[in-house]
N, C-alpha and C positions, 0 to 999 in steps of 0.2 A: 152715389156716383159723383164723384169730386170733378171739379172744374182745373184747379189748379192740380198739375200734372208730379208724380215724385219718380225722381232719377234713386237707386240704389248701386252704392258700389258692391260688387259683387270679390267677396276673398274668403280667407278660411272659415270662418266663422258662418258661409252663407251658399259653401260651396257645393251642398249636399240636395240632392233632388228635392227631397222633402219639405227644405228649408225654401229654396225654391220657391215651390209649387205655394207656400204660405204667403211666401213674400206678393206672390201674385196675387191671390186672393185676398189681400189684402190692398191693395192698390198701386203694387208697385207697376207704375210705367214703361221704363225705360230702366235695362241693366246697362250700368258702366263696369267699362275692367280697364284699371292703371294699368298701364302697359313701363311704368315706370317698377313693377313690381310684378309683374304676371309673366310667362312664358308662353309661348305657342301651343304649350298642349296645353296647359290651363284654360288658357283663352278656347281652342276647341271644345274641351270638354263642355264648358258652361255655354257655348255656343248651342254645340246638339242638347245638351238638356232643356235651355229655353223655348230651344225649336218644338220640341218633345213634349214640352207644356204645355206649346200653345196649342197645339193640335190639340191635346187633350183638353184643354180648357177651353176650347174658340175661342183663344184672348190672343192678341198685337203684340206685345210686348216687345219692344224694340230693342235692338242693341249697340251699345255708343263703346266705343274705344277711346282712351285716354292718351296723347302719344306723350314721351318722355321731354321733349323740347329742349332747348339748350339749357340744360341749369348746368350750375356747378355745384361741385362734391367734393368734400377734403376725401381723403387718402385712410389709410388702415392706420390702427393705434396699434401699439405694445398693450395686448391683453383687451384691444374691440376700446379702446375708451382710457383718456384721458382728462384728467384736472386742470382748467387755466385757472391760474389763480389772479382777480384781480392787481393791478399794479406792476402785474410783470412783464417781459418784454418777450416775444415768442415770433420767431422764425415762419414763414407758408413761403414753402419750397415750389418751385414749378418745376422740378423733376420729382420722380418717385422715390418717396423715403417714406419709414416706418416712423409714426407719430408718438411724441410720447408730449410732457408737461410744457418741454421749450420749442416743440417744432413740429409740424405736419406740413403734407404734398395737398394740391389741388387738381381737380381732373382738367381743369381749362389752363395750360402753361402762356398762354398771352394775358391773364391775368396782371401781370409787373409792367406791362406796356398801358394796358386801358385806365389802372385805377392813378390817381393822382397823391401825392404826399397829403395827408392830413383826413383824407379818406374813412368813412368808417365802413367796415366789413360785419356785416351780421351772419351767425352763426346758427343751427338747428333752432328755425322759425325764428329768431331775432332773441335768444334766450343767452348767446354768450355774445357783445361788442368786443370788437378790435377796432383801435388806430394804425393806418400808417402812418409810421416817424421817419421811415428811409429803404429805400433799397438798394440792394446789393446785386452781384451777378445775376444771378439765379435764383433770388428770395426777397423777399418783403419784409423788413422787422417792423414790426408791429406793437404796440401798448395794450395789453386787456383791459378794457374800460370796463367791463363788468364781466366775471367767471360767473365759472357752470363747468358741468362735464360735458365735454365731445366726444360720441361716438363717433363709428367706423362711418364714412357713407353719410353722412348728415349733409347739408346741404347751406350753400356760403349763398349770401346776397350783398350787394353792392349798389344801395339804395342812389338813385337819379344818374347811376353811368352805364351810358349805351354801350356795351361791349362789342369788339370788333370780332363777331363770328357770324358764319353760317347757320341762317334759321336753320334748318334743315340737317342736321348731323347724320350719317348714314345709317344710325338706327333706326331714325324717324321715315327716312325711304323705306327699308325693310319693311316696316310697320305698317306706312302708310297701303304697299304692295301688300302685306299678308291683309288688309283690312276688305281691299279691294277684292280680294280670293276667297274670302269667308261670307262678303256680301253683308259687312252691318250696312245701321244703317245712318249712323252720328261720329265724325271727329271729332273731339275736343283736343283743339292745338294749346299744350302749352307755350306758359312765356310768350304771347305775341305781345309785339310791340311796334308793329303799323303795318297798314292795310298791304303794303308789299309781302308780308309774310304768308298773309291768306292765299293771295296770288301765287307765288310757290307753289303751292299746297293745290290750289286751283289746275294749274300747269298740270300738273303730274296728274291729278284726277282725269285732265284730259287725255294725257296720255294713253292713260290706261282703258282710257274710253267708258270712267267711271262718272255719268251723270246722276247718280241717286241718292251719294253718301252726300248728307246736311253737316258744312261745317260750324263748329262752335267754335269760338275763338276767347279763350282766358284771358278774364285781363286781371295781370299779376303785379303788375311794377308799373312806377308813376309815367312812365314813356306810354304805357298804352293805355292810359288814363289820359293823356293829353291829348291822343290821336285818337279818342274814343267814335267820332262821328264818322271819321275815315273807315274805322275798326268796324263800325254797324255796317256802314253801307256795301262791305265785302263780302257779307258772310251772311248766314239763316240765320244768326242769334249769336249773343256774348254768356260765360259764364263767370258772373263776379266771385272769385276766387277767392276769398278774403283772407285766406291760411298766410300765403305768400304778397298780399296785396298788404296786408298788418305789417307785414315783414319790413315793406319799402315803404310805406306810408302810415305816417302817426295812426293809430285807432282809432281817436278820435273820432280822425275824418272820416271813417271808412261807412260808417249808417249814414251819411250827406252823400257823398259818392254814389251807393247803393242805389240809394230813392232819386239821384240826378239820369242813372242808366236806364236802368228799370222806364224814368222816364220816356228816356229819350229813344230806347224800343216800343214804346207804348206809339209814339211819335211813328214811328219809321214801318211798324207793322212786324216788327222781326221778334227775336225769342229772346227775352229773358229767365234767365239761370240764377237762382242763388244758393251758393254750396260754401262748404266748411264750418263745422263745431255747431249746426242749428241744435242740434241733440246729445251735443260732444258729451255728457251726465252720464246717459243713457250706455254709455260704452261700459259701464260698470254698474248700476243699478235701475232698480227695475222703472224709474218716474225720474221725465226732467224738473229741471229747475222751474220756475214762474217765468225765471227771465229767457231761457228759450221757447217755452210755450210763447210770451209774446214777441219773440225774435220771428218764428214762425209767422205767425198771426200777422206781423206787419207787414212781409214780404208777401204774402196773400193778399191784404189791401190794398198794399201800394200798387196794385195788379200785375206782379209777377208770372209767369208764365207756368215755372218750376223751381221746385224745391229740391234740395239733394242732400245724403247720406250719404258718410264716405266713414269712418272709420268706426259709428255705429253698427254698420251692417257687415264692413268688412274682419275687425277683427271682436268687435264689442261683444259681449257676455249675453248681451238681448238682441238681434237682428230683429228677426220678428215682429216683436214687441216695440222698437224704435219705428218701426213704421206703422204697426197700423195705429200710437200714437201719433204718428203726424198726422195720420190720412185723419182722424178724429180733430186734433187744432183744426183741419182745413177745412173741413166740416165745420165748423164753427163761425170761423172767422168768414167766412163766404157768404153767411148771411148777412155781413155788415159791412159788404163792398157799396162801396157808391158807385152802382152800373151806369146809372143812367149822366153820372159825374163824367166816368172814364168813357163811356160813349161820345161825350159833347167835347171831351179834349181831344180824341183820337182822330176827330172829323175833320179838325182845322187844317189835317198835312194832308188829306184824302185828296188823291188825284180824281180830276172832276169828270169821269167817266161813268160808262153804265154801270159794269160793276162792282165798284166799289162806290158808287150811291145807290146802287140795291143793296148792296152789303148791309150799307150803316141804314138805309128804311127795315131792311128785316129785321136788325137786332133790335132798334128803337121801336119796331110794331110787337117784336116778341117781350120785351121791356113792359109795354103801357099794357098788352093786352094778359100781360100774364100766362104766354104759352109756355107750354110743358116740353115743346122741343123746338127746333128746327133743325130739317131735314132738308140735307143736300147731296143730290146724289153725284158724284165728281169722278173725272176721267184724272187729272193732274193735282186733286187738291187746293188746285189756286183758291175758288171760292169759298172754303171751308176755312182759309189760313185769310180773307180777305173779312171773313166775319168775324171769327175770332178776335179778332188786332181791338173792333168796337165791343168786345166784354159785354154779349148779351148775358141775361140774367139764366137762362135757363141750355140745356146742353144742346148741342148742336151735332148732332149725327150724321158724319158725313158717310157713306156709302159710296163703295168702290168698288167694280171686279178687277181692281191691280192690287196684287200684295204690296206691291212697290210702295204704291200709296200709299194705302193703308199704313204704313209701317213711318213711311215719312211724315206724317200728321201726330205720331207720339207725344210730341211735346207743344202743342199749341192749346192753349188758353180752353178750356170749357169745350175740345170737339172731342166725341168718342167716334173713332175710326171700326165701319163696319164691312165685311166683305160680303160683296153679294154678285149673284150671278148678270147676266146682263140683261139692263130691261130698256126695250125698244118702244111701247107704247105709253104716251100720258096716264092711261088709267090704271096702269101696273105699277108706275111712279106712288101715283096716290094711293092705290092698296097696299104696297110695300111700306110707305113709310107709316099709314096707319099699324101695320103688324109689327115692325121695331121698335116703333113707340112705345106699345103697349108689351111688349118682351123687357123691353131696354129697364121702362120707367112704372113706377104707380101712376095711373092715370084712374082718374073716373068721368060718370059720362058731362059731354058738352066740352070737355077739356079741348083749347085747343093748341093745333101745330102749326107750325108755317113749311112750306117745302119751294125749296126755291134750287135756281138752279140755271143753264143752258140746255134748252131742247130745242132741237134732237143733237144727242151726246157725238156726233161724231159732225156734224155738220157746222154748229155752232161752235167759238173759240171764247166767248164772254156771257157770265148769266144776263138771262133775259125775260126771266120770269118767277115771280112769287105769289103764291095762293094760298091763303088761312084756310085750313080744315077745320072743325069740330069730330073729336071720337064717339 
């Protein structure tokens, strides 16, 4: 039972009950579905089969929606797909026209106002450069700094310019309403680019009188790299995006960046996400690389929260198989965190309260004494997501009779979310968490747990109490 939590995108490749049902048993967390590619009955179907799972399996498994966010997108080719050939000069229409070698449309027509002469335009993931040299009416001429072929639909970036649109495009409404109808239980905003956006997003959750969906916020382009502190403190967690973050920022920097966030959640007590290409091998044969196994492996030490799978799972040749390798890296590399490191960092932003100085005494007493759990039993989750943040060494079982809960705890750090009926006296506490223990985990005797917590569950608002068992 792994610590560090895995997101799978769920698409053809992984659509099938079957496939499912593995992917779960094998450790997958958290199903995501691009809503950038998925439709309303897709998105159902995989909805009720997960439901259908879990029932059958007594497992969580949460569900995160992808929203489309404002990107842009060239226009359709003559025959799905054209040739720019370096050195040439080519045409991006902001009306609709049919694309061929000298000219394509863009889905965003205030494109010609935002970018500036001399500009460069990157092209599907940053694989074809354009210059702007001049515009025209209606178009942009451009120089091909470096050819490729462009497909239909691929996607334009415009590295360090804030474009002048609505976060929120009226798809992303739709969505954000069908998400709230379905009842996941994670947004992942794309394209944010400052804490105003989340707020939008916020807004409207109120509306709808939706307090339970956890927002993620992508950070994809160097503007929400600069606002990133603004960007933590809005939201449950950031997903370092790296596919589209490569795009707008050198490579390079992008493993510095990484291990700067990662940090800086570690800091703040919120959820870090790292997704794109960990297994990108894996989409075609059956074993990664060295250098993803340790791409993996370092976002596990750096103390990352979750790891994610996206084109692996969704259209790759091994779904399956791409996960219960990682869940095996993470297995691995878990044993070579420094807890008792990321304990003694996370302590310095801790608000100097009761519970979150029982937090960090129960991970440091389950640390030194070598417990096999801790157990807490939680109405809201706060204190499971408040011990979590200090990276104890061993799992943390939180216990809920709210599914709600339950389901909102999917992605934090080393807790496995359990649903249990209600219990009203201390020594039902302590029997219970002796019998999940010992269900959950291999225990032998004198092993011990810590159970910590607020009692009594409805009277108390803050944990107020911790006590070491022996099994």
């Amino acid at each position: 039972m792994n610590k560090t939590k895995i997101i799978a995108t769920i698409g053809p490749s992984s659509s099938d009950i079957e496939v499912l049902r593995d992917l779960i048993l094998n450790g997958m967390d958290v199903a995501r579905i691009n809503l950038s590619h998925a439709n309303y009955a897709f998105c159902e179907d995989i909805i009720s089969k997960i439901n259908e799972l879990n029932s059958e399996l007594n497992t969580h498994v949460a569900i995160m929606f992808d929203t489309k966010g404002p990107d842009i997108r060239v226009g359709k080719f003559f025959g799905g797909e054209a040739y720019l050939k370096t050195g040439d000069k080519i045409r991006i229409y902001m009306d609709r026209v049919v694309g061929d070698q000298t000219k394509f449309s863009v889905s965003y027509p205030d494109l010609i106002n935002d970018v500036k002469y001399d500009s460069i335009i990157k092209l599907d993931s940053g694989l074809i450069e354009l210059k702007v040299l001049d515009k025209g009416k209606n178009y942009l001429m451009c120089e091909v700094l470096s050819g490729g072929i462009i497909r239909d639909g691929r996607g334009l970036n415009v590295p360090s310019i804030r474009l002048n649109r609505p976060f929120l495009s009226k798809k992303d409404i739709e969505d954000i309403k069908f998400a709230n109808k379905m009842g996941i239980d994670f947004l992942a905003l794309s394209f944010v680019s400052t804490a105003e956006n989340i707020l939008e997003v916020n807004d409207l959750l109120i509306e709808l009188g939706n307090d339970h969906i956890g927002i993620i916020a992508k950070i994809e382009n160097e503007i929400a790299v600069q606002e990133i502190d603004e960007i933590i403190n809005m939201c449950e967690g950031v997903m370092i995006a790296r596919g589209d973050l490569g795009v707008e920022i050198p490579m390079e920097r992008i493993p510095g960046i990484q291990k700067k966030i990662i940090n800086k959640c570690l800091m703040t007590g919120k959820i870090s996400i790292v997704a794109t290409e960990l297994m990108a091998s894996m989409e075609h044969q059956i074993r990664p690389t060295r250098a993803e196994v340790s791409d993996v492996a370092n976002a596990v030490l750096d103390g990352a929260d979750s790891v994610m799978l996206s084109g692996e799972t969704t259209i790759g040749k091994y779904p399956v198989e791409s996960l219960a390798m990682m869940e095996k890296i993470i297995s691995s590399a878990e044993i070579d965190i420094d807890y008792m490191g990321l304990l003694e960092h996370a302590v310095k932003t801790e608000k100097q309260d009761i519970t979150g100085i029982l937090a960090y005494n129960v991970a440091e007493s389950a640390n030194r004494l070598n417990c096999k759990a801790i157990i807490t039993p939680t109405v809201s989750g706060y204190t499971a997501r408040k011990i979590s943040r200090f990276r104890p060494s061993c799992q943390v079982i939180a216990v809920s009779p709210n599914p709600a809960t339950v389901k909102s705890l999917a992605l934090c750090f080393g807790v496995t979310p359990v649903m249990i009926d209600e219990l009203k006296t201390f020594d039902k506490i302590i029997e219970k968490a002796k019998e999940i223990t010992k269900e959950l985990i291999k225990t032998e005797s004198n092993d011990k747990i810590i159970i910590t917590g607020g009692y009594p569950f409805k009277g108390i608002k803050h944990t107020n109490f911790m006590k070491i068992e022996e099994l």
